[in-house]
C-alpha positions in Angstrom: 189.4 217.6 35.1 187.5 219.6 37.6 185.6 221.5 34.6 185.0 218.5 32.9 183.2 217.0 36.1 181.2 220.5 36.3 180.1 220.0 33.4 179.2 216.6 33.3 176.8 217.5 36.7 175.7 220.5 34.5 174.5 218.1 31.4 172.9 215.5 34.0 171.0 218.3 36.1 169.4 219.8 32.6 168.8 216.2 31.3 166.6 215.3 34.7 164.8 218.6 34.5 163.7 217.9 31.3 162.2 214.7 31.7 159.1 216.2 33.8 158.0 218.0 30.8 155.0 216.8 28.7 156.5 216.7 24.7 153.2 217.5 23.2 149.4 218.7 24.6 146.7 219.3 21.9 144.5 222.4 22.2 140.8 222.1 21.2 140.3 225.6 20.9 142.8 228.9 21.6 140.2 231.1 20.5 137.0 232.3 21.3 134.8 234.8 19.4 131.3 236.2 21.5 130.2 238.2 19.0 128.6 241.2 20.4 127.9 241.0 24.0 126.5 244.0 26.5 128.0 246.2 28.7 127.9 244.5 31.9 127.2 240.9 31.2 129.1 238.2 32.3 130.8 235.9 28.8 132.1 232.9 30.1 134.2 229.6 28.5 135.9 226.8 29.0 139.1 225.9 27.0 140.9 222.6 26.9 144.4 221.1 27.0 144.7 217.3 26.2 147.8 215.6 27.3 149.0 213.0 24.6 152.5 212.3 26.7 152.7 209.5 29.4 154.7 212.4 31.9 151.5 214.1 33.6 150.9 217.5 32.7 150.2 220.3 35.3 148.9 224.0 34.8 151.8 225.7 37.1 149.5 229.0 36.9 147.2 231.3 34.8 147.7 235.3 33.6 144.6 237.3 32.7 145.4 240.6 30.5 143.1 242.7 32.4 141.2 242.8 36.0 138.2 242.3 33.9 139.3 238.9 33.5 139.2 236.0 35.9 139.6 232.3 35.4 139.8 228.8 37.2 141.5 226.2 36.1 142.7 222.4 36.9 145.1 222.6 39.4 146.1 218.5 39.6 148.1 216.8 37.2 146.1 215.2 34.1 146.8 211.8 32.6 147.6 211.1 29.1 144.4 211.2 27.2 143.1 213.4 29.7 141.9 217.3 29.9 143.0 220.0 31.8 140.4 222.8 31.7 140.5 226.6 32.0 137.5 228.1 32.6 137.4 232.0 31.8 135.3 235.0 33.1 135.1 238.5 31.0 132.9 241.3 32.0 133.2 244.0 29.8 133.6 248.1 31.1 131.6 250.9 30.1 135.3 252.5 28.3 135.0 249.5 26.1 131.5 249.9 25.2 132.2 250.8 20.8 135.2 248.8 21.0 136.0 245.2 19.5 138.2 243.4 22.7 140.8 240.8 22.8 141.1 239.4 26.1 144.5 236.9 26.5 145.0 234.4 29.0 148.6 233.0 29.5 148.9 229.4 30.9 152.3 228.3 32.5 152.5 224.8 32.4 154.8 221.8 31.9 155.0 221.5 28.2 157.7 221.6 26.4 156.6 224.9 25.2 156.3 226.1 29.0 153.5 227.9 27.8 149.8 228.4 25.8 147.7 231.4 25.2 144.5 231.7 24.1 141.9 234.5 23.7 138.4 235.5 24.5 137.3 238.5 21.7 134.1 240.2 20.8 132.8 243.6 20.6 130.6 245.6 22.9 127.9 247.2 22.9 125.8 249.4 24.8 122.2 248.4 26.1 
């Protein structure tokens, strides 16, 4: 009987934590191609998330593959029908200067997927 109760608690506690996730968010974009950009220069964008649940969704935090990478983000919960926005900084180093780059940036959120990545790629070149 005791089990049985345990588990009962154990099938209610995982039920409630999953009613604070958002089912489904739609991503404009989860890639972004510069081109060919400089050595040095600043390439800069903003992705979206849309929520399309009635939960809120909330960006919990944000991963940048390199130092070279920076980013800001929404940080309040966003309505259905609303955006959450990442905005993403990439300054290229001289060792990449030849190379083609793919940048990733790893958003923990609420979603049912509990994650999105998206990617900033180009190649650099010398001035």
């Amino acid at each position: 009987m005791r089990v049985f109760i345990k588990v009962l608690i154990l099938i209610h506690l995982f039920l409630l934590s999953c009613t604070n996730q958002v089912k489904e968010v739609e991503i404009l974009k989860k890639e972004y191609d510069f081109g060919k950009s400089f050595y040095g220069d600043t390439i800069s964008y903003k992705f979206f998330i849309k929520n399309l649940y009635d939960i809120p969704y909330k960006i919990d935090a944000v991963g940048e593959s390199c130092g070279c990478t920076k980013s800001i983000y929404t940080k309040n919960q966003v309505s259905k029908g609303e955006f959450a926005e990442i905005e993403v900084e990439y300054i290229p180093l001289l060792e990449e200067v030849g190379t083609t780059v793919s940048k990733s940036i790893v958003v923990s959120d609420n979603s049912s997927k509990g994650f999105q990545v998206f990617y900033i790629l180009g190649e650099i070149i010398q001035k």
